[in-house]
C-alpha positions in Angstrom: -14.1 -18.9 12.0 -13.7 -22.8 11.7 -10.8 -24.3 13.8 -9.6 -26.4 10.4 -10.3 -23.2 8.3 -8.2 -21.1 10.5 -5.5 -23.8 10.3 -5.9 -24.3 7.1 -5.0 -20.7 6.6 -2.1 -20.6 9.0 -0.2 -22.9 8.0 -0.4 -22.2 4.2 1.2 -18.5 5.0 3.6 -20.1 7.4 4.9 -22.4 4.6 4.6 -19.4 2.3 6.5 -16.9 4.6 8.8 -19.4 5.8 10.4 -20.2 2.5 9.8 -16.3 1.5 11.9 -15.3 4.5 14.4 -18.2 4.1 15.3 -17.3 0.2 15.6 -13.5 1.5 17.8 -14.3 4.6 20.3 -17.2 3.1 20.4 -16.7 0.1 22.1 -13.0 0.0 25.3 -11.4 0.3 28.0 -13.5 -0.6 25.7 -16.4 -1.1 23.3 -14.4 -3.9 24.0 -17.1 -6.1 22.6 -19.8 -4.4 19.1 -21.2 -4.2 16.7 -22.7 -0.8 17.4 -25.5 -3.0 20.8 -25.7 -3.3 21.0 -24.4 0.2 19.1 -27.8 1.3 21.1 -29.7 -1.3 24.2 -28.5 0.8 22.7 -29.3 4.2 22.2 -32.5 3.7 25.0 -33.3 2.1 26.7 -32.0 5.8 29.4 -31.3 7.4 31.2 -34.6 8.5 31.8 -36.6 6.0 31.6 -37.3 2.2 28.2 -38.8 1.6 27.2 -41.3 -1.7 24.6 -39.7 -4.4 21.7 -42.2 -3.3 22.0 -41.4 0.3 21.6 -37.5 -0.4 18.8 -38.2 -2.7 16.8 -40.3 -0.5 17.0 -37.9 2.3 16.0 -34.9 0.6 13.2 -37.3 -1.2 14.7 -37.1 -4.8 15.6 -39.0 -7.4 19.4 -39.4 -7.5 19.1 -37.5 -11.3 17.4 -34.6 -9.7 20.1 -34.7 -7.6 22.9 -34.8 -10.2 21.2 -31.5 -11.8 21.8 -29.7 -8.1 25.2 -31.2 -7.4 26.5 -30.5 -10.8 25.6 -27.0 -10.0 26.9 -26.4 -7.1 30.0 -28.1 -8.3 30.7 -25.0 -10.9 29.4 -22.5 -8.1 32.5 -24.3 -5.9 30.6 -25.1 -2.5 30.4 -29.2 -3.5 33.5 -31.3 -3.9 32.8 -34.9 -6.4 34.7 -38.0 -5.9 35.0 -41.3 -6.8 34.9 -44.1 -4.4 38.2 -45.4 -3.3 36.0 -49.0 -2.4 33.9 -48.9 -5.3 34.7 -46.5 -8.4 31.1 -46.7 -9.6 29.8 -44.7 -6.3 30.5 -41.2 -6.5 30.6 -38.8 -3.1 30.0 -35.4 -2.7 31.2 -33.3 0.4 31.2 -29.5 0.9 34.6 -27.6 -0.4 35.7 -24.9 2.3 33.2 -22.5 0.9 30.0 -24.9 0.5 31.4 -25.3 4.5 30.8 -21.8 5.2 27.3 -21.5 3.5 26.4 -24.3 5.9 27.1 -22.5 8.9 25.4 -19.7 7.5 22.2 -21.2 6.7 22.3 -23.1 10.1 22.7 -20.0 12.0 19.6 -18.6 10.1 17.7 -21.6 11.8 19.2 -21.0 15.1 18.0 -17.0 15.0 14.6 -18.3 13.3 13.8 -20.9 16.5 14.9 -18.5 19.3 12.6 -16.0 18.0 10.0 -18.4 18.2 10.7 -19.6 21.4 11.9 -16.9 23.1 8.6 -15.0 24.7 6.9 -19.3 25.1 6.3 -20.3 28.3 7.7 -24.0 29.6 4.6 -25.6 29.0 4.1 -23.7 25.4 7.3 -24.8 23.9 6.1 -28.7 25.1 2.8 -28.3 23.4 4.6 -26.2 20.3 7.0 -29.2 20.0 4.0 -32.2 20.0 1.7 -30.1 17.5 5.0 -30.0 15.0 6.2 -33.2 15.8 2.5 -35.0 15.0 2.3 -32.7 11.9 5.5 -33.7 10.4 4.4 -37.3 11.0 1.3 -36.3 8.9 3.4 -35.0 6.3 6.0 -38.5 6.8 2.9 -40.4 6.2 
């Protein structure tokens, strides 16, 4: 089989499985109600501090109505807080409530488990070619 064929393949069912698994794994339990979207929508919103609509858009590559949709959402679910600005009333912030928080933690622990059972049977010199090959393809997919 072709090198680019093979690839091809690979990472199609990679993408495929990956969001599969994800769906399966974080959004269960007590967080069945969620999305992988809203679940990204919630990690980049973070944990630190309350972050503006355009800055959460941009990073997750939506348009800041798109975004409103999610948010809105997760607002009635009760994992995202909405605030005016105390600066600037016309910019509104979002941050996680106390249970948007916790699914946080939950959905970055799934990415912990997910890269330890990748690394974990890689040799040294693996995990440095492993990390080049996804750091040139996610410039690719930057591009």
């Amino acid at each position: 089989m072709n090198i680019n064929h093979m690839l091809n393949e690979v990472l199609v069912k990679l993408f495929r499985n990956i969001n599969m698994i994800e769906e399966r794994s974080i959004c269960s339990g007590e967080y069945r109600d969620l999305t992988a979207n809203d679940m990204h929508v919630i990690e980049a919103v973070d944990l630190e501090e309350a972050k503006n609509m355009t800055s959460v858009a941009k990073s997750l590559g939506v348009t800041t109505g798109t975004l409103t949709i999610a948010v809105n959402s997760l607002v009635k679910k009760g994992y995202v807080d909405r605030a005016r600005s105390e600066e600037d009333r016309r910019v509104v912030l979002i941050s996680l409530s106390e249970k948007g928080r916790k699914a946080y933690l939950h959905h970055q622990q799934f990415h912990e488990q997910m890269i330890e059972a990748i690394v974990e049977e890689l040799t040294q010199e693996e995990k440095v070619v492993l990390e080049k090959a996804l750091v040139k393809l996610d410039q690719f997919f930057r591009a």
